[in-house]
C-alpha positions in Angstrom: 64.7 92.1 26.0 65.2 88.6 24.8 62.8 87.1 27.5 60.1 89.5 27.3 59.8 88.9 23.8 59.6 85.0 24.2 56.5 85.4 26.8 54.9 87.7 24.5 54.8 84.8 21.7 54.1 81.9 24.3 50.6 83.9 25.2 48.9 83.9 22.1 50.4 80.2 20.8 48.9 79.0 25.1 45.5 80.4 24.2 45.4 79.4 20.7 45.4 75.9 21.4 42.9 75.9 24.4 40.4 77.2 21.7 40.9 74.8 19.2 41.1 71.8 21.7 37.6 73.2 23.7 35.1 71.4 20.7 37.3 68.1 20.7 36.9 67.7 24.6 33.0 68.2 24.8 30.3 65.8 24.0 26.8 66.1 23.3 24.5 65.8 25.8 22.2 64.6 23.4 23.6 61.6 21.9 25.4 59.9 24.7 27.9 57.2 23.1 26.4 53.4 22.4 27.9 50.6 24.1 28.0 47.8 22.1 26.1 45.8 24.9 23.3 48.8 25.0 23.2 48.3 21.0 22.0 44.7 21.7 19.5 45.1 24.3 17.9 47.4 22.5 17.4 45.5 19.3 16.2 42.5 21.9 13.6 45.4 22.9 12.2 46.1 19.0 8.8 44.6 18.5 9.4 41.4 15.5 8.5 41.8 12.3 4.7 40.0 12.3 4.7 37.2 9.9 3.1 37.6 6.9 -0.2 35.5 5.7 1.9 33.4 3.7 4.6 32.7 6.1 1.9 31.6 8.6 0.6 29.1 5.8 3.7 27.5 5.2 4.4 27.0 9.1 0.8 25.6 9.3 1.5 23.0 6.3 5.0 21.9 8.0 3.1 21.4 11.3 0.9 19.4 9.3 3.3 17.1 7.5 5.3 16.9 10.7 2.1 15.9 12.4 2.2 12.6 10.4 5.7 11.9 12.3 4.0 11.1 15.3 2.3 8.1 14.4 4.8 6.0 12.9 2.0 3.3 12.1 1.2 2.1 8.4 -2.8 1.6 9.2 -2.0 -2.2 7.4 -3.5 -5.5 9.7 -3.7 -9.1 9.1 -6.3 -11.0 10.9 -7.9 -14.7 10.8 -11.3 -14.5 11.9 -13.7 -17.5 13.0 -17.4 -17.8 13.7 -21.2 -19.2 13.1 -22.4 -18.5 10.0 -26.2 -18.6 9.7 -27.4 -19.9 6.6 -30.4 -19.0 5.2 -32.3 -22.3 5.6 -34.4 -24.2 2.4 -36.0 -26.1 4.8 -38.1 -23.3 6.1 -36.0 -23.4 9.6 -34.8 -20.3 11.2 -30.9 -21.4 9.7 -29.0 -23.6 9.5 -25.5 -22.8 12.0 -21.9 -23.6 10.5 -18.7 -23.3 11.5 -16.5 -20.6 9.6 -13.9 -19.2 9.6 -11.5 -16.9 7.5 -8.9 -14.5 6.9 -8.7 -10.5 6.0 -6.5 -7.6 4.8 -7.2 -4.0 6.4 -5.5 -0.8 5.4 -6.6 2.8 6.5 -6.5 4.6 3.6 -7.8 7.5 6.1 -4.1 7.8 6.6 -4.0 9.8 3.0 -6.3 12.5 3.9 -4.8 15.9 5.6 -7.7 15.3 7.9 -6.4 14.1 11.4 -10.3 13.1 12.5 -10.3 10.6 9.4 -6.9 9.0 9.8 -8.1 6.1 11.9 -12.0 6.6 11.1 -12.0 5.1 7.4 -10.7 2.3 6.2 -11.6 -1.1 4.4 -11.1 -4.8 4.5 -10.0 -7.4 1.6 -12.1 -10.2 3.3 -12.4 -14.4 2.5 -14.4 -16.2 5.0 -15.5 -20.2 4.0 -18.1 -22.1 5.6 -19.5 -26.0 5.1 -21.5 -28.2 6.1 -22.2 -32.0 5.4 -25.2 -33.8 6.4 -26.7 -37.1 5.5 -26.7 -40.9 6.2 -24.7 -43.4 5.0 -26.3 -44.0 1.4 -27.2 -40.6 0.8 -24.7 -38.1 1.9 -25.0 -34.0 1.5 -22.2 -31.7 0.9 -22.1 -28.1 0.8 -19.5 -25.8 0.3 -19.9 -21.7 0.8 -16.9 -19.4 -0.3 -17.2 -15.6 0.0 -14.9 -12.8 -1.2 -15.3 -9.5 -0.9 -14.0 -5.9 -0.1 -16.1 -3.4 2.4 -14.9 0.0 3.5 -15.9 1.4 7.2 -16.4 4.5 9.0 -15.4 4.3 12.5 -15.5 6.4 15.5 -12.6 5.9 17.9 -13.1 6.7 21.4 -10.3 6.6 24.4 -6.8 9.2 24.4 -5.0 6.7 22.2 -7.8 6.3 20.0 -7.0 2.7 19.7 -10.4 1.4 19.8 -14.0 2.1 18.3 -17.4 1.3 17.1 -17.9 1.0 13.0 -20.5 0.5 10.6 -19.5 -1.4 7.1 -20.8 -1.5 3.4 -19.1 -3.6 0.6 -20.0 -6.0 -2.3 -18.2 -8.9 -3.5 -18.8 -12.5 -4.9 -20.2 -16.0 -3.2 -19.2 -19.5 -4.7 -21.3 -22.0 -3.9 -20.9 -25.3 -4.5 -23.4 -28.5 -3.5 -23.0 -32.1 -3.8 -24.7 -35.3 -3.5 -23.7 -38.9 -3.2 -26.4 -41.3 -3.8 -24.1 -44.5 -3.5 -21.2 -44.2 -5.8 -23.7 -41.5 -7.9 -22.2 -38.3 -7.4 -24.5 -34.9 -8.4 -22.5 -32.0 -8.3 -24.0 -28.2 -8.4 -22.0 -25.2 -8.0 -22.5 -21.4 -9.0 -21.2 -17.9 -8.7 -23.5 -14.9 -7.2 -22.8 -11.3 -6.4 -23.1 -10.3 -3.0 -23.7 -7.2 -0.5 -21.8 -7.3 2.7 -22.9 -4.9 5.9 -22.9 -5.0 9.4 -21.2 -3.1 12.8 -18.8 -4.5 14.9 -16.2 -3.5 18.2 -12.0 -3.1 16.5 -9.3 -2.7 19.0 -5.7 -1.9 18.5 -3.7 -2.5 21.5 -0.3 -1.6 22.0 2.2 -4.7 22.7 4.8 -2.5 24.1 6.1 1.1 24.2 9.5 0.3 21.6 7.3 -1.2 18.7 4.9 -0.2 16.3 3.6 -3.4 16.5 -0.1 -3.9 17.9 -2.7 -6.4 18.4 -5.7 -6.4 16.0 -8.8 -7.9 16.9 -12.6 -7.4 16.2 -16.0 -8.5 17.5 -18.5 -7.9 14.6 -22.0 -9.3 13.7 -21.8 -8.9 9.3 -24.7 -9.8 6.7 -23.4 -11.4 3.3 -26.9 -11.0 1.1 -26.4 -13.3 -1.9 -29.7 -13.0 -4.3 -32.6 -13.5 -2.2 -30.3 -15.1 0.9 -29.3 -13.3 3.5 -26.3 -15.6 5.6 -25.3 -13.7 9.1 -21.4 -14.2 9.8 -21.2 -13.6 14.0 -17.7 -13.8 14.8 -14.1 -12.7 16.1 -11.1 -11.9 15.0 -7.8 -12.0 15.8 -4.0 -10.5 14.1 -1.7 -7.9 14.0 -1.6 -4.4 12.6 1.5 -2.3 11.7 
């Protein structure tokens, strides 16, 4: 009596408990579970977010400033320059040739613009250039002394990858001193005077490289330049000859 009564409560407790752990077993079909590597790959698989307009200008203007990084160079040269002046000759010759020679400051101000075609293409020189001449015999002896000073700014076109040399044209102004003496004997005349001047001309600049672990370059020039100083013109032909940083 006592056992039949136990497997009559076992039955029902047996098949109780198969029903109720059926639901936990199963799984959907539907919604397999995520690995966490399958999680990745398919965030790796969404499309990006497309920048915005104003993320896009803010890259651009860090490209920009970062573009200046990659030429280290200040755009500032010293040169000494030397030449034949032709003087404007009072004696009604073609001119009169005199030595001169010089010295100038350039700087690209180019180098300030956001514009990367008019980095190198304008810039200006802080020029001196002297010239002299004496003349005469041994009573009567001619002196005359030529000093101009000026400041011209360019427009250059640079040709070649490096862009290290070009072709420019040049306007400026500045001031001539002149000053003329003459020494009849021991009589000495003395005339001197100050004139404004227009400078202009074209010329050949080169910046070569001296080597690969300096900013350090050559600076030279090849130019043909017209000081007009009232109704002179004086024609500087000429080199130059320095170095740019």
């Amino acid at each position: 009596m006592k056992t039949a009564a136990v497997k009559t409560w076992l039955l029902p407790c047996l098949l109780g408990g198969l029903a109720l752990a059926t639901p936990a077993l199963a799984q959907d079909e539907d919604a397999p579970y995520a690995y966490p590597d399958e999680e990745k790959s398919e965030e790796e698989q969404r499309p990006r977010r497309r920048a915005q307009p104003e993320e896009e200008d803010e890259e651009d203007e860090d490209f920009d400033r970062m573009a200046r990084l990659d030429d280290p160079n200040t755009g500032i040269a010293f040169e000494a320059l030397g030449g034949a002046m032709l003087l404007s000759s009072a004696k009604g010759q073609f001119a009169d040739v005199l030595p001169a020679f010089g010295g100038r400051f350039t700087w690209e101000y180019g180098r300030l613009l956001n514009v990367e075609a008019l980095r190198e293409a304008l810039w200006f020189d802080v020029r001196y250039t002297y010239a002299g001449m004496r003349e005469g015999t041994k009573l009567i002896v001619g002196n005359t002394q030529l000093h101009y000073a000026s400041i011209a700014p360019a427009y250059e076109l640079t040709f070649g990858d490096s862009k290290d040399y070009g072709a420019y044209v040049q306007v400026g102004g500045g001031i001539a001193y002149a000053q003329t003496s003459l020494a009849v004997g021991d009589k000495l005349t003395t005339v001197d005077g100050l004139k404004s001047l227009v400078q202009y001309g074209l010329g050949l600049r080169g910046r070569t490289k001296l080597s690969a672990n300096s900013n350090v370059r050559l600076a030279w020039r090849l130019e043909l330049m017209r000081f007009r100083r009232g109704y002179l013109d004086d024609t500087f032909l000429g080199a130059s000859l320095g170095t740019a940083f």
